[in-house]
C-alpha positions as CSV (number, residue, x, y, z in Angstrom):
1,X,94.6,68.4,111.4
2,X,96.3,71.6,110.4
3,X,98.8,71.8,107.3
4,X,102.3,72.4,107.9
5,X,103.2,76.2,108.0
6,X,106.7,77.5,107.3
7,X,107.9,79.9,109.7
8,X,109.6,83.2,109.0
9,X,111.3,86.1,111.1
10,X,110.6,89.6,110.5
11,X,112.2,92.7,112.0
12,X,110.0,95.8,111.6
13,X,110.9,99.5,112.6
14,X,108.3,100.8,115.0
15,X,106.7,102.7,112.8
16,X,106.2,99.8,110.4
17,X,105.2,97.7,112.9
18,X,102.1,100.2,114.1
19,X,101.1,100.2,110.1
20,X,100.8,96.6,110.5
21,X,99.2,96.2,113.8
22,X,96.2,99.3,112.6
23,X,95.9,97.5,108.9
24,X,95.6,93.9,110.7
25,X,93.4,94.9,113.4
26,X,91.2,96.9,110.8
27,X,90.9,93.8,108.4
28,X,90.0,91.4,111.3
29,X,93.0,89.6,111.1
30,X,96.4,88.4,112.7
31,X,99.3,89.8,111.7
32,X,100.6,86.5,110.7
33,X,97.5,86.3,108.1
34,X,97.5,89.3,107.0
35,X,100.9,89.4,106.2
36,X,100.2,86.1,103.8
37,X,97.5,87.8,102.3
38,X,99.6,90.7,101.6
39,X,102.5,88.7,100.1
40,X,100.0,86.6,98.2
41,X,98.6,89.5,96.5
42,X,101.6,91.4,96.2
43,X,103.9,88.0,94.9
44,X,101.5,86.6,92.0
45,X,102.7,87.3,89.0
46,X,99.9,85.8,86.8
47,X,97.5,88.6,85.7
48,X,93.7,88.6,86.3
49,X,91.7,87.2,83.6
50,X,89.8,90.4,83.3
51,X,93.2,91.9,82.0
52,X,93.4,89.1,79.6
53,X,90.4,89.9,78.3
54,X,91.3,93.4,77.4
55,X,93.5,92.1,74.6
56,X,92.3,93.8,71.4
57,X,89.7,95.4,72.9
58,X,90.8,99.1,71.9
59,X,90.9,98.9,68.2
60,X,91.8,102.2,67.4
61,X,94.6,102.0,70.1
62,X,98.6,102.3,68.1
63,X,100.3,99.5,69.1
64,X,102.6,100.2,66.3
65,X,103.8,102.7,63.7
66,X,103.8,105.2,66.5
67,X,107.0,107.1,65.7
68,X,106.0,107.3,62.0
69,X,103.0,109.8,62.9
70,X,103.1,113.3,62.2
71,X,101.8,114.9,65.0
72,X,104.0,113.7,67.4
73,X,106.8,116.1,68.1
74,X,110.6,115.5,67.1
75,X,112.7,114.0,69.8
76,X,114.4,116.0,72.1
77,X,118.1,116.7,71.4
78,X,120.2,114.9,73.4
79,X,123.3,116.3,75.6
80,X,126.7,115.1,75.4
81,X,128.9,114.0,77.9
């Protein structure tokens, strides 16, 4: 038995819709699916754990103080309005 699918309408230009007809056709896939894949990809807001793991990893990286070094240059001089 196949899970309940919600249904959606989408109104493409034609130009739009030819992108999405080469990419599906290219990936082996319906529209419909790759669509969701591209939604799924695109929507998921939790990062990959391999970013996670960057965390610290760059210990000589200024994560603070940055403003208080010397060689950077004074801000620019701002215009009035």
């Amino acid at each position: 038995m196949m899970d309940a699918m919600a249904q959606i309408t989408l109104y493409l230009d034609e130009e739009t819709d030819a992108l999405l007809t080469r990419a599906a056709s290219a990936s082996g896939l319906s529209k419909s699916r790759w669509v969701a894949r591209a939604i799924r990809s695109h929507a998921d807001d939790a990062l990959p754990d391999a970013f996670r793991g960057l965390a610290g990893a760059f210990p000589d990286f200024p994560l603070q103080d940055c403003a208080a070094d010397a060689r950077l240059p004074p801000d620019t001089p701002r215009i009035g309005f």
